[in-house]
MIDOSE-1310 file (N, C-alpha, C; in nm, 2 decimals, decimal comma, always signed):
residues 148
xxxx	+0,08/-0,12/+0,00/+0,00/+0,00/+0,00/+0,09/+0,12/+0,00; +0,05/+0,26/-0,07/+0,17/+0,34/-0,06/+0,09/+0,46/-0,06; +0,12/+0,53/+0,05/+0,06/+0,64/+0,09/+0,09/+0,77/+0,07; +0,02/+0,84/-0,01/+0,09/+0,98/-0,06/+0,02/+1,10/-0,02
xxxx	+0,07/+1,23/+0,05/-0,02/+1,35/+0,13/-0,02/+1,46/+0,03; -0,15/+1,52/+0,02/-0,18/+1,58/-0,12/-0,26/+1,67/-0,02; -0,30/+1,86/-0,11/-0,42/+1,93/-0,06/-0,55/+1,84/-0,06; -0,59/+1,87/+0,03/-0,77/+1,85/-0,01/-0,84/+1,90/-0,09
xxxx	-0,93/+1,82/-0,19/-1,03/+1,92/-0,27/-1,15/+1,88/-0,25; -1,22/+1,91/-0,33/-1,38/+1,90/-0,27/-1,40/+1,78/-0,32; -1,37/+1,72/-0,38/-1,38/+1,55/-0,42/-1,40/+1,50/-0,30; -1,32/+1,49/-0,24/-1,30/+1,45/-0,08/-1,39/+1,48/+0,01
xxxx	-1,50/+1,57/+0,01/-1,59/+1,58/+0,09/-1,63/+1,48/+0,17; -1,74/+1,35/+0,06/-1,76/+1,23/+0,18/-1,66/+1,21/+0,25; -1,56/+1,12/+0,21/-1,44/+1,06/+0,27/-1,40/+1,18/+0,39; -1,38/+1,26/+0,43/-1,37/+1,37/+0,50/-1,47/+1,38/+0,62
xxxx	-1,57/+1,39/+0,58/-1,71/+1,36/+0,69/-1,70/+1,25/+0,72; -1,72/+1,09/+0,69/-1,67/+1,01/+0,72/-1,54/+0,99/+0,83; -1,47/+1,11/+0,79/-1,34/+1,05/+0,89/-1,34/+1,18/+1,04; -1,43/+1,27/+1,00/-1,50/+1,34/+1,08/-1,57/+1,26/+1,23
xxxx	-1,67/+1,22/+1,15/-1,76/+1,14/+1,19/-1,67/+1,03/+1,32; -1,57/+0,97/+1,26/-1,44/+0,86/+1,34/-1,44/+0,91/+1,45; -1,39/+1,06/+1,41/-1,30/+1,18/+1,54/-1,44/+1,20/+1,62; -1,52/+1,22/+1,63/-1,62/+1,24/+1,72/-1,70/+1,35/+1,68
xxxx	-1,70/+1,40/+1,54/-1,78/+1,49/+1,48/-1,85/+1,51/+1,39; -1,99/+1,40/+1,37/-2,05/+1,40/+1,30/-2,16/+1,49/+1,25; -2,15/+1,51/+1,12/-2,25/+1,64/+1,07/-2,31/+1,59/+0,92; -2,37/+1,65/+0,93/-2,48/+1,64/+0,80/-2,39/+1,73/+0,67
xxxx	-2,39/+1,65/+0,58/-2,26/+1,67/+0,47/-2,27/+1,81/+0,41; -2,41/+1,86/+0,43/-2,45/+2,02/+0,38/-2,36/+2,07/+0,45; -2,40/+2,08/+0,60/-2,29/+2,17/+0,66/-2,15/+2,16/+0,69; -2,12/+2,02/+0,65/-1,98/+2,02/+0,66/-1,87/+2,04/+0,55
xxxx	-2,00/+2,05/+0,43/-1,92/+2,11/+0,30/-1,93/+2,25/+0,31; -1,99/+2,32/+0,39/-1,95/+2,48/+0,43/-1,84/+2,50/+0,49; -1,83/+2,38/+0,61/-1,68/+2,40/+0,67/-1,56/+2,41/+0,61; -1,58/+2,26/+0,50/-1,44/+2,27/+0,42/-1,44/+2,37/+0,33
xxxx	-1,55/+2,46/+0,29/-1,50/+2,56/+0,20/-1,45/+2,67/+0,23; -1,48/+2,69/+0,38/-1,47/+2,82/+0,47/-1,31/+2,78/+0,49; -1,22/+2,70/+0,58/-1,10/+2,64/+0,56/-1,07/+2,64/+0,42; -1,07/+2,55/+0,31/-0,97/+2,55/+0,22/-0,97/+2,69/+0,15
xxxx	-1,06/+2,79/+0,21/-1,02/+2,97/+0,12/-0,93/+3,03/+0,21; -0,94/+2,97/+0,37/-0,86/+3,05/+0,41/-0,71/+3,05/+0,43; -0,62/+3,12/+0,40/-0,50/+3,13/+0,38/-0,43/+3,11/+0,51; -0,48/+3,10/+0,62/-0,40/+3,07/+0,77/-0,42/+2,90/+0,79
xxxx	-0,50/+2,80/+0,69/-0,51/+2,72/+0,73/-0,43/+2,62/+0,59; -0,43/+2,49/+0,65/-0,37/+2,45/+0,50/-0,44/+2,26/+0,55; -0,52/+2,22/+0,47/-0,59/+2,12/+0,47/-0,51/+2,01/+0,37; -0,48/+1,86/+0,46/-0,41/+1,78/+0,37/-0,47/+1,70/+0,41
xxxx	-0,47/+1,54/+0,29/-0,52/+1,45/+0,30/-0,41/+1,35/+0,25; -0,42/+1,24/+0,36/-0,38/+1,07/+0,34/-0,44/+0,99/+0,21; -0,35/+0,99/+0,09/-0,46/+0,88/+0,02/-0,35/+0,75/-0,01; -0,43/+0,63/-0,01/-0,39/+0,54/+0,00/-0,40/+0,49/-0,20
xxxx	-0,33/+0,41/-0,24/-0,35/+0,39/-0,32/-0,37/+0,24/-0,32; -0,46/+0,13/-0,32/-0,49/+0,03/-0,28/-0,52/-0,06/-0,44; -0,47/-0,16/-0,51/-0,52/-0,22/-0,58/-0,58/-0,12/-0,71; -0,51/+0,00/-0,78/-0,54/+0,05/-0,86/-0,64/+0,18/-0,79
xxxx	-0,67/+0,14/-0,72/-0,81/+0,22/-0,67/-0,73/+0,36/-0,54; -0,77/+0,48/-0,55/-0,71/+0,57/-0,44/-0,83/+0,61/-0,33; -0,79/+0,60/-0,23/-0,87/+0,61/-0,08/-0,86/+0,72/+0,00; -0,91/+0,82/+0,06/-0,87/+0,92/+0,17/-0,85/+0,82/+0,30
xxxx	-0,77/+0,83/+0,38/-0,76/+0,72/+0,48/-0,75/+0,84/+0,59; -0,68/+0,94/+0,56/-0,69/+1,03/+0,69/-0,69/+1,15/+0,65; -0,63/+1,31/+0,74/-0,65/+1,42/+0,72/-0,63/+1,50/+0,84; -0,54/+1,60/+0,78/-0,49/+1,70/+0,91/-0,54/+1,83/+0,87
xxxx	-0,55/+1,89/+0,98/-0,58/+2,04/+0,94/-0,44/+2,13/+1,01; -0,41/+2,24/+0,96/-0,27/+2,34/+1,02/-0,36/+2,46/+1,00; -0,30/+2,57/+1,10/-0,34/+2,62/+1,14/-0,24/+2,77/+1,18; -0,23/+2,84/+1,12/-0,11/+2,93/+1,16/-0,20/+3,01/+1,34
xxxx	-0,13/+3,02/+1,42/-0,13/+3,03/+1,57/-0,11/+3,17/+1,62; -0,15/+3,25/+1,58/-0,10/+3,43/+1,58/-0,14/+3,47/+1,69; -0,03/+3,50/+1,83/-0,16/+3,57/+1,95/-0,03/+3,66/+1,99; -0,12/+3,73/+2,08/+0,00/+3,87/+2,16/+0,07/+3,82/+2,26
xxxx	-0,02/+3,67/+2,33/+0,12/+3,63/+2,47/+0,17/+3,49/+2,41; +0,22/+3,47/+2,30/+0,29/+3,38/+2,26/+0,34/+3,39/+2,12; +0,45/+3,32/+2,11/+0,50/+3,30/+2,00/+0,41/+3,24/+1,87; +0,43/+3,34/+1,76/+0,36/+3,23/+1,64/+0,39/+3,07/+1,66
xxxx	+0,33/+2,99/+1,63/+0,27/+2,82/+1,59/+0,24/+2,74/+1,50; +0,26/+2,65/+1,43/+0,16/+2,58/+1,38/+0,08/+2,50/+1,50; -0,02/+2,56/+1,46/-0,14/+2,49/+1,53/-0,21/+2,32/+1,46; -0,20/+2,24/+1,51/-0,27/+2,09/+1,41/-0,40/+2,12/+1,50
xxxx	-0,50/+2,14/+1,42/-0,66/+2,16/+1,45/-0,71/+2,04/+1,50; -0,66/+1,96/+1,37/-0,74/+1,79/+1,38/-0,69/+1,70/+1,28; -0,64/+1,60/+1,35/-0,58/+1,48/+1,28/-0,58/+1,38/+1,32; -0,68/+1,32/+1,21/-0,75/+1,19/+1,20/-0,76/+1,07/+1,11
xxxx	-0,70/+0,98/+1,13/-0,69/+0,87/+1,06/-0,76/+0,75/+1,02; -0,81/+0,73/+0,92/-0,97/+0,62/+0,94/-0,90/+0,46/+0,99; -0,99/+0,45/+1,12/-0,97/+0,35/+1,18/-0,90/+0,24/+1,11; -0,91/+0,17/+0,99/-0,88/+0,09/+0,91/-0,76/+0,05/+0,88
xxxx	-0,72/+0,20/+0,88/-0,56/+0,24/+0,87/-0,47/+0,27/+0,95; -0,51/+0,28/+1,06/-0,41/+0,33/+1,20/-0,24/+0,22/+1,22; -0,20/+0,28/+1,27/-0,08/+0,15/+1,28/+0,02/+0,16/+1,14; +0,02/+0,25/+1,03/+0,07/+0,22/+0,92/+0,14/+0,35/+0,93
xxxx	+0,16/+0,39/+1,03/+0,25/+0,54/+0,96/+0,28/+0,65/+0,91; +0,07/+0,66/+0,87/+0,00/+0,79/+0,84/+0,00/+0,86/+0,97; -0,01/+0,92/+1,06/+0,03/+1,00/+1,14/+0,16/+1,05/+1,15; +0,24/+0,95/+1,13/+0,39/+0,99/+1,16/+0,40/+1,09/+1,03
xxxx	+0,38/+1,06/+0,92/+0,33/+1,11/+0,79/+0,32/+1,28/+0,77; +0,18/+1,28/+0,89/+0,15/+1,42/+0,90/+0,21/+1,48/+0,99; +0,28/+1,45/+1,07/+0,37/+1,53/+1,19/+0,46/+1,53/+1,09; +0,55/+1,47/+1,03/+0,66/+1,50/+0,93/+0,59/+1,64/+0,83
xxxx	+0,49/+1,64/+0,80/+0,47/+1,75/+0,66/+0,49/+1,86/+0,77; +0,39/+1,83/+0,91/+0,36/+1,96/+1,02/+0,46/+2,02/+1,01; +0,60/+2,00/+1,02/+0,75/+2,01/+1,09/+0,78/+2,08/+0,94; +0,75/+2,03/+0,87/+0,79/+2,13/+0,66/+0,73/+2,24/+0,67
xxxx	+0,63/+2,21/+0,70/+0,50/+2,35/+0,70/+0,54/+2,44/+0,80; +0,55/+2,42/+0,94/+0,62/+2,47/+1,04/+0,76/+2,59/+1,02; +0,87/+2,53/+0,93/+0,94/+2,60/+0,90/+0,90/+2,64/+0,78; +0,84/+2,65/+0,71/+0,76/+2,73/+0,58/+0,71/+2,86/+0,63
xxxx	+0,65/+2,84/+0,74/+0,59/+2,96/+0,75/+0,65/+3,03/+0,85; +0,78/+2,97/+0,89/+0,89/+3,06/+0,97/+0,86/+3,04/+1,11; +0,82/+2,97/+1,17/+0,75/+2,90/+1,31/+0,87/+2,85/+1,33; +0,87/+2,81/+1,48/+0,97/+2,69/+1,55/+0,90/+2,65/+1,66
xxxx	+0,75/+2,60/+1,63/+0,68/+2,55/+1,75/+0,53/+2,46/+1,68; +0,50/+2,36/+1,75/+0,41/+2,29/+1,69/+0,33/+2,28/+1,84; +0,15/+2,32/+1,81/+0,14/+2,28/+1,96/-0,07/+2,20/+1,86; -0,10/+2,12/+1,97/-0,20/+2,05/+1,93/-0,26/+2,04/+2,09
xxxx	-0,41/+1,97/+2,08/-0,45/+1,97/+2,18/-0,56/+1,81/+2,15; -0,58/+1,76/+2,23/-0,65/+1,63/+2,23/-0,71/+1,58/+2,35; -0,82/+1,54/+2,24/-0,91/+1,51/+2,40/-0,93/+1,39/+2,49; -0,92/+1,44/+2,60/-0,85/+1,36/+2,74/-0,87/+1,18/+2,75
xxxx	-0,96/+1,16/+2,66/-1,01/+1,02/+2,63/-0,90/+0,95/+2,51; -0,84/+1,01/+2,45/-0,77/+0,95/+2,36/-0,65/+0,94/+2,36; -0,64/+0,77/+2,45/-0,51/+0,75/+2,50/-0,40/+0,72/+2,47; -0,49/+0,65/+2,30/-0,37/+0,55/+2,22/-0,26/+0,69/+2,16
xxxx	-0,37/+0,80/+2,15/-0,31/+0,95/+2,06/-0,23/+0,99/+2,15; -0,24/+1,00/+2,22/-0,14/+1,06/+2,38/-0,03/+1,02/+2,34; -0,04/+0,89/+2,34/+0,13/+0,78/+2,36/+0,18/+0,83/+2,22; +0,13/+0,83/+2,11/+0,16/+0,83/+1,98/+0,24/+0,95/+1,99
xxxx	+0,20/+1,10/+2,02/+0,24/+1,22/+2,03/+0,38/+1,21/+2,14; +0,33/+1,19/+2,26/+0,49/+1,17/+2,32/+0,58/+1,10/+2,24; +0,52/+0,98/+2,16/+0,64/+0,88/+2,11/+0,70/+1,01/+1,98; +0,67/+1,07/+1,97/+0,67/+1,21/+1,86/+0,74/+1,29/+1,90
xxxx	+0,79/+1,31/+1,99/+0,86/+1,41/+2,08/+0,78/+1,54/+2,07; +0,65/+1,52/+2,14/+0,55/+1,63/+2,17/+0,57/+1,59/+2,35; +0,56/+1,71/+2,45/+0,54/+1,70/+2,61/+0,42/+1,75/+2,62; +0,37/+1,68/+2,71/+0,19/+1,73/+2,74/+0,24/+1,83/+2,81
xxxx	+0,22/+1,94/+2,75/+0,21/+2,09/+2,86/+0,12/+2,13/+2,98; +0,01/+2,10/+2,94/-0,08/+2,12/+3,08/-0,19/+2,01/+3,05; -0,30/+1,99/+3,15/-0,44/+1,96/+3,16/-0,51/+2,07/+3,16; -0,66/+2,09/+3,08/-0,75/+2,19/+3,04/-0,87/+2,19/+3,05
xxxx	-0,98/+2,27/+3,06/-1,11/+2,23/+3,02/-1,13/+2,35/+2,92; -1,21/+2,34/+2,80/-1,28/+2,37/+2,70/-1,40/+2,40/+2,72; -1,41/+2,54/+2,68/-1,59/+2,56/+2,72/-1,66/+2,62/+2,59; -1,75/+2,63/+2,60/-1,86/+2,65/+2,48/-1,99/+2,71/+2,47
xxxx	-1,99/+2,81/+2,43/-2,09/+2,89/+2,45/-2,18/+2,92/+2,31; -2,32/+2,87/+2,33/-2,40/+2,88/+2,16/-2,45/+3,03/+2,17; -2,43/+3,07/+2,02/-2,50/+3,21/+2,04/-2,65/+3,21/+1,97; -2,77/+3,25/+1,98/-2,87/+3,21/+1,89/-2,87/+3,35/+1,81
């Protein structure tokens, strides 16, 4: 199987929602095709996809989002939004994949810091990241407020 990391386009919508859906974010494909069009115009962000090439046939298997990190009490970042790999394929490398492009893109856009955040249930991702030479900097809570 040989795995090659390419932009996202809108082809990729299902496969995308699908691997959404994995990460714990499932949405109705109307609105999640607004999402990715809102991201892939924006220039702070840069959307890539895992495809697998399997038996002639090519597959989205995962997908990262980056995120340029701009604030007044810290240094610029690449920020990784969300990186997600369809279950099917875990264990093959595609992660390590995207931390490698992160670290290209990282110094592309003149950064020397990668920071991500993950949620507290996701243990196997934890280890993976340390095994990455990522340090858990703190414990957090996330809050959320709907506006009508």
């Amino acid at each position: 199987m040989k795995i090659s990391l390419r932009n996202a386009h809108e082809e990729d919508i299902t496969q995308l929602a699908v691997l959404s859906e994995q990460l714990g974010y499932p949405q109705e494909i109307t609105e999640f095709k607004k999402h990715f069009e809102l991201v892939n115009k924006n220039q702070n962000h840069r959307l890539l996809v895992a495809e697998a090439m399997v038996s002639e046939r090519r597959f989205v298997v995962g997908a990262v989002l980056f995120r340029k990190n701009i604030s007044l009490f810290t240094e610029p970042m690449l920020d990784i939004v969300g990186l997600v790999v369809d279950e099917a394929y875990r264990g093959h490398g595609i992660g390590k994949l995207f931390l490698n492009e992160a670290e290209k893109v990282c110094r592309e856009w003149g950064y020397s810091k990668i920071f991500l955040s993950s949620n507290i249930k996701r243990e196997r991702a934890h280890q993976f990241y340390l095994r990455e030479g990522f340090i858990q900097m703190k414990t957090s809570y996330k809050f959320e407020k709907v506006i009508s």
